[in-house]
C-alpha positions as CSV (number, residue, x, y, z in Angstrom):
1,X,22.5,27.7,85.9
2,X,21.8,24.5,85.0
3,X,23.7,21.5,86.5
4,X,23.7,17.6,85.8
5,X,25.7,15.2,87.9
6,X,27.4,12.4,86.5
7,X,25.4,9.7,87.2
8,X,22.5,11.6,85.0
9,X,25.5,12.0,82.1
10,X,25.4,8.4,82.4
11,X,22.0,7.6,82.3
12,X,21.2,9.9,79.1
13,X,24.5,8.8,77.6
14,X,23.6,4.5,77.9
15,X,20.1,6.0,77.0
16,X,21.3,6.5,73.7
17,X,24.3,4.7,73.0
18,X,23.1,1.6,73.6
19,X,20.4,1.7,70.8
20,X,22.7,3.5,68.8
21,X,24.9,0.4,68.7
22,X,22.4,-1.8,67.3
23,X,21.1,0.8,64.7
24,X,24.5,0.7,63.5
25,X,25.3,-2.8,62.9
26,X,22.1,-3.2,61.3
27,X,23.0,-0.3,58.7
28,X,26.3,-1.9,58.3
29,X,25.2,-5.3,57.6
30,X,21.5,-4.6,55.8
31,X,21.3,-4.5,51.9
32,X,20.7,-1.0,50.2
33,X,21.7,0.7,53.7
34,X,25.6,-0.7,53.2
35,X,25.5,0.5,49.7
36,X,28.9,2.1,49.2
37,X,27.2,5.5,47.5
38,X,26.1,6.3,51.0
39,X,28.9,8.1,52.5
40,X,29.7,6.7,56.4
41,X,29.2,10.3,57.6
42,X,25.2,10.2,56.0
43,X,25.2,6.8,57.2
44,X,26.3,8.1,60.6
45,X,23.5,11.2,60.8
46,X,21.1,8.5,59.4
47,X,22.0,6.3,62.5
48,X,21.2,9.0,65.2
49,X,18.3,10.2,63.1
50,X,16.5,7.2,63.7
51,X,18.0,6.9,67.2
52,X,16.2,9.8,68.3
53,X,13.0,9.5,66.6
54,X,12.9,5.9,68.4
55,X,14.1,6.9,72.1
56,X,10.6,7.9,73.0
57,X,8.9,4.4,72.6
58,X,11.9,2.7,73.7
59,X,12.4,0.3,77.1
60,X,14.3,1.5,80.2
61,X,18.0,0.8,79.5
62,X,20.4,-0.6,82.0
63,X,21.6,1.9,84.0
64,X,25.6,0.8,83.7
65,X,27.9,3.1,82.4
66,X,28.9,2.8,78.8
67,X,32.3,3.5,79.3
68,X,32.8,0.4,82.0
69,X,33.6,-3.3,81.2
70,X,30.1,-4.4,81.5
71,X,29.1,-1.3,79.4
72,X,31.2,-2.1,76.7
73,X,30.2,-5.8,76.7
74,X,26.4,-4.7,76.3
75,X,27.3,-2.4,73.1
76,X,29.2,-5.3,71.6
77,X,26.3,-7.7,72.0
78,X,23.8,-5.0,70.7
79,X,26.1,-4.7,67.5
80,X,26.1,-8.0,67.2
81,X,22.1,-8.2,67.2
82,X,22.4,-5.8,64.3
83,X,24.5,-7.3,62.6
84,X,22.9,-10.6,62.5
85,X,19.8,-8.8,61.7
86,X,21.2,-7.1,58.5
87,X,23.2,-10.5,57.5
88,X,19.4,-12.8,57.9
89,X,18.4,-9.9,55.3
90,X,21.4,-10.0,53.2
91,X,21.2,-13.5,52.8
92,X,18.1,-13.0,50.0
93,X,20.2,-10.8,47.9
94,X,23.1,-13.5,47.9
95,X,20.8,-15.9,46.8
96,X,20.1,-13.4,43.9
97,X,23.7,-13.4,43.5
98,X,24.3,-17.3,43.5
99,X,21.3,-17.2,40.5
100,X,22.9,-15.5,38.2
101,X,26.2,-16.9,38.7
102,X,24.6,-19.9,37.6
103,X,22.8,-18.6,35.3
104,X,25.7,-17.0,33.5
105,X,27.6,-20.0,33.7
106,X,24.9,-21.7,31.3
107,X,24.9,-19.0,29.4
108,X,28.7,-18.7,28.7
109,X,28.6,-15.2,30.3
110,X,30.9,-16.1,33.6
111,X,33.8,-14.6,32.0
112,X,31.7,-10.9,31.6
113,X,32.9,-9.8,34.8
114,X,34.2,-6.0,36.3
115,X,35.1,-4.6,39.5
116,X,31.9,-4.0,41.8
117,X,32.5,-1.6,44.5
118,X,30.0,-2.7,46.6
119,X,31.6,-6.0,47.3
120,X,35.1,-4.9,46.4
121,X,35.7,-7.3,43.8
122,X,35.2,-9.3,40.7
123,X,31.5,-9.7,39.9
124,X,29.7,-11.1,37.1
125,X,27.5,-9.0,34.7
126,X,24.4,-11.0,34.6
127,X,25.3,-10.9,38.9
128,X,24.9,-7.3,39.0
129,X,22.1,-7.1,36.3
130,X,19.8,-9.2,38.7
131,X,21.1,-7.9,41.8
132,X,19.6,-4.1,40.7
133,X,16.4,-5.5,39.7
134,X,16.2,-6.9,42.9
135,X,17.1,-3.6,44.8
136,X,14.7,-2.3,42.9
137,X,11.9,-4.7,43.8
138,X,13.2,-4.7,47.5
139,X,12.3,-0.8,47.6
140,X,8.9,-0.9,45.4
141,X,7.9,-3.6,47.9
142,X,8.5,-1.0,50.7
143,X,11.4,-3.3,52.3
144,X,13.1,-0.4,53.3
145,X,10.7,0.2,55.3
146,X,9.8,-3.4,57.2
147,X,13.4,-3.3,58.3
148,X,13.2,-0.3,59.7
149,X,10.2,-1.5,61.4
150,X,11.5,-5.1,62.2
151,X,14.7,-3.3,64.2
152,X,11.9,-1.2,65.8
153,X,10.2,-4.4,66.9
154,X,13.3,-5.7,67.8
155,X,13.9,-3.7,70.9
156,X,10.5,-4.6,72.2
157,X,11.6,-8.6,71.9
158,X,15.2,-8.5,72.7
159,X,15.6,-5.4,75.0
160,X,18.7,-3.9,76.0
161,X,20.2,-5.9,78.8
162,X,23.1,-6.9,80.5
163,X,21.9,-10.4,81.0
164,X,24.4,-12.5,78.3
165,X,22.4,-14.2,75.6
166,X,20.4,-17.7,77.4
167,X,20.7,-21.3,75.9
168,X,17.7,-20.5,74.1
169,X,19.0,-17.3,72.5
170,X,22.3,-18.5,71.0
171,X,19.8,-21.8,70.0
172,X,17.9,-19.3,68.0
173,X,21.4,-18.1,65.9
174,X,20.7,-22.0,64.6
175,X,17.8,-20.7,63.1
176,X,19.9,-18.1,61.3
177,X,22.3,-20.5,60.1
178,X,19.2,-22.7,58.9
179,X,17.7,-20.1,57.0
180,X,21.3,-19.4,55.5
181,X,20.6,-22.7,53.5
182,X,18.1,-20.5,51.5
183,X,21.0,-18.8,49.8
184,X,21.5,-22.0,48.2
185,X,18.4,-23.6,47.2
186,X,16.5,-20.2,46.4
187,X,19.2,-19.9,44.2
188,X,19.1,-22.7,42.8
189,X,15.2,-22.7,42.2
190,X,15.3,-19.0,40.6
191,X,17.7,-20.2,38.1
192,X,16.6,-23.5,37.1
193,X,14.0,-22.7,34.1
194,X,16.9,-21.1,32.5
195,X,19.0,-24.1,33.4
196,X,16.8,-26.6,31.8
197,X,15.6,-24.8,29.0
198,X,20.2,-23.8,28.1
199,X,20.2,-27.4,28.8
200,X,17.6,-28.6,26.5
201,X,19.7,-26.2,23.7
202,X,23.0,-27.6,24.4
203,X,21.2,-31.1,23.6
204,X,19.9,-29.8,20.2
205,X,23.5,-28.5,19.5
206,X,25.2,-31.4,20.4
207,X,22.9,-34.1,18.3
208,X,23.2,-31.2,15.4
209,X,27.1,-31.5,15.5
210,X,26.2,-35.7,15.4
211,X,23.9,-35.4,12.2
212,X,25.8,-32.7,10.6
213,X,29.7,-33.2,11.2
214,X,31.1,-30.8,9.0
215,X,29.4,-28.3,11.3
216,X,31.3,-26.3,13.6
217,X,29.7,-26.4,16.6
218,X,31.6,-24.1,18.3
219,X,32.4,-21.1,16.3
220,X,27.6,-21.6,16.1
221,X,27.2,-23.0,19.6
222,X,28.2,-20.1,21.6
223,X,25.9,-16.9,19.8
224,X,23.1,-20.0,20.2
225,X,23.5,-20.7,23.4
226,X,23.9,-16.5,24.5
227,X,20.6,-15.5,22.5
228,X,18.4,-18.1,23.9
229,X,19.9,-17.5,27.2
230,X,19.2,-13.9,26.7
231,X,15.3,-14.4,25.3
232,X,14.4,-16.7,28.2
233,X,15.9,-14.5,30.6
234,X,13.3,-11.6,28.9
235,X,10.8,-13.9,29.3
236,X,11.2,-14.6,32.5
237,X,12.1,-11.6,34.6
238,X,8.6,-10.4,34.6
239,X,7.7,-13.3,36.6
240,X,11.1,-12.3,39.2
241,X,8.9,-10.0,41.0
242,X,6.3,-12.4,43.0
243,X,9.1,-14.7,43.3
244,X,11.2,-12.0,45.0
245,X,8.3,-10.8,47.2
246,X,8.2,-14.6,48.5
247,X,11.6,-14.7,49.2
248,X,11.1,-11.4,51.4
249,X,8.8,-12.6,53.0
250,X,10.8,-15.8,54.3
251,X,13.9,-12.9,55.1
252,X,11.1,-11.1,57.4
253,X,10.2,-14.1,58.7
254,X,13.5,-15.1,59.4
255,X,14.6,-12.0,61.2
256,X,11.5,-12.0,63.4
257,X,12.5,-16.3,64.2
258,X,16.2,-15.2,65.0
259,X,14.7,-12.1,67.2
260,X,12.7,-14.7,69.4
């Protein structure tokens, strides 16, 4: 008959638990692995999957009970560590989002909006338009992938511990909320050559309306302004895919700088 005592229940049990935590926050918080088409339970299954399959090459955990205080105070730190992981990720997708916000407010598109699931609310059309070409890059690019390898990696620089986070590792969440300025400027930079060039149209409209009076520049202005917004936009995605392979790259980098 085979017998197990209880302090071997709770060595197999932190054993796996522990990682499991951090796993989890990661696939909570991560782009493409939140996506609301994946059902929790998949999500769940998905979770252990990778649990197991990592266990092997993993460092000794603590060997503290997961149900005590110190226990559960190592599981919330570990979620926390994937969280953050999957938020320093998410952070070049928002910058995806911020572009064509801004872009569609040039355009005259920011009142095209519906009801996006994924963020459970109102989003703008152009918004979604970029964010699946993105998503799409992201997974051609093998992102998938690095951040499955990245959260492997991490357990090799920030082991499970009981230790609470030093000086130097809550310093290095400043480096998370450094790189969160990227949201803003990548942004910003993706959707600036169809910025100037709607700006450069709106010019030609308004000195149109000056020289020509009788004109109605707004019942023409608008179709105008939509079509060239539309042909630069054509123009330019092609070019969306080094830029977003860049702005990976800094993500990656980022994780790896909050990790240290």
């Amino acid at each position: 008959m085979i017998s197990f005592t209880s302090a071997q229940l709770d060595v197999w049990l932190t054993s796996f638990i522990f990682p499991l935590a951090r796993i989890l926050g990661l696939l909570a918080a991560a782009p493409v692995f939140n996506s609301v088409a994946m059902p929790k339970r998949i999500r769940l299954a998905f979770g252990i999957a990778i649990t197991l399959a990592l266990l092997p090459v993993l460092p000794p955990m603590p060997t503290i009970p997961a149900g005590s205080w110190v226990g559960l105070a190592i599981l919330a730190q570990q979620m926390f560590i994937g969280v953050l992981l999957g938020l320093t990720l998410r952070i070049a997708f928002a910058a995806i989002d911020l572009a064509g916000e801004l872009i569609g407010l040039q355009m005259g598109l920011s009142f095209a909006v519906f009801y996006d699931p994924q963020n459970a609310g109102q989003t703008p059309v152009l918004s979604e338009f970029l964010g699946l070409i993105v998503t799409l890059v992201f997974l051609a690019l093998n992102g998938h992938l690095l951040t499955l390898s990245v959260l492997a990696e991490s357990f090799k620089l920030l082991p499970v511990s009981a230790a609470p986070f030093s000086g130097g590792g809550i310093g290095n969440i400043g480096s998370f909320l450094v790189w969160s300025s990227v949201l803003f400027s990548a942004g910003l930079l993706l959707a600036l050559p169809l910025i100037t060039a709607l700006l450069i149209t709106n010019l030609a409209m308004g000195v149109l309306a000056r020289v020509a009076p009788q004109l109605n520049i707004f019942a023409v202005g608008f179709p105008v302004t939509l079509t060239a917004g539309f042909v630069i936009l054509m123009f330019s995605i092609p070019y969306f895919g080094a830029a977003m392979e860049n702005l990976f790259d800094q993500a990656f980098r980022a994780m790896a700088a909050v990790l240290r």
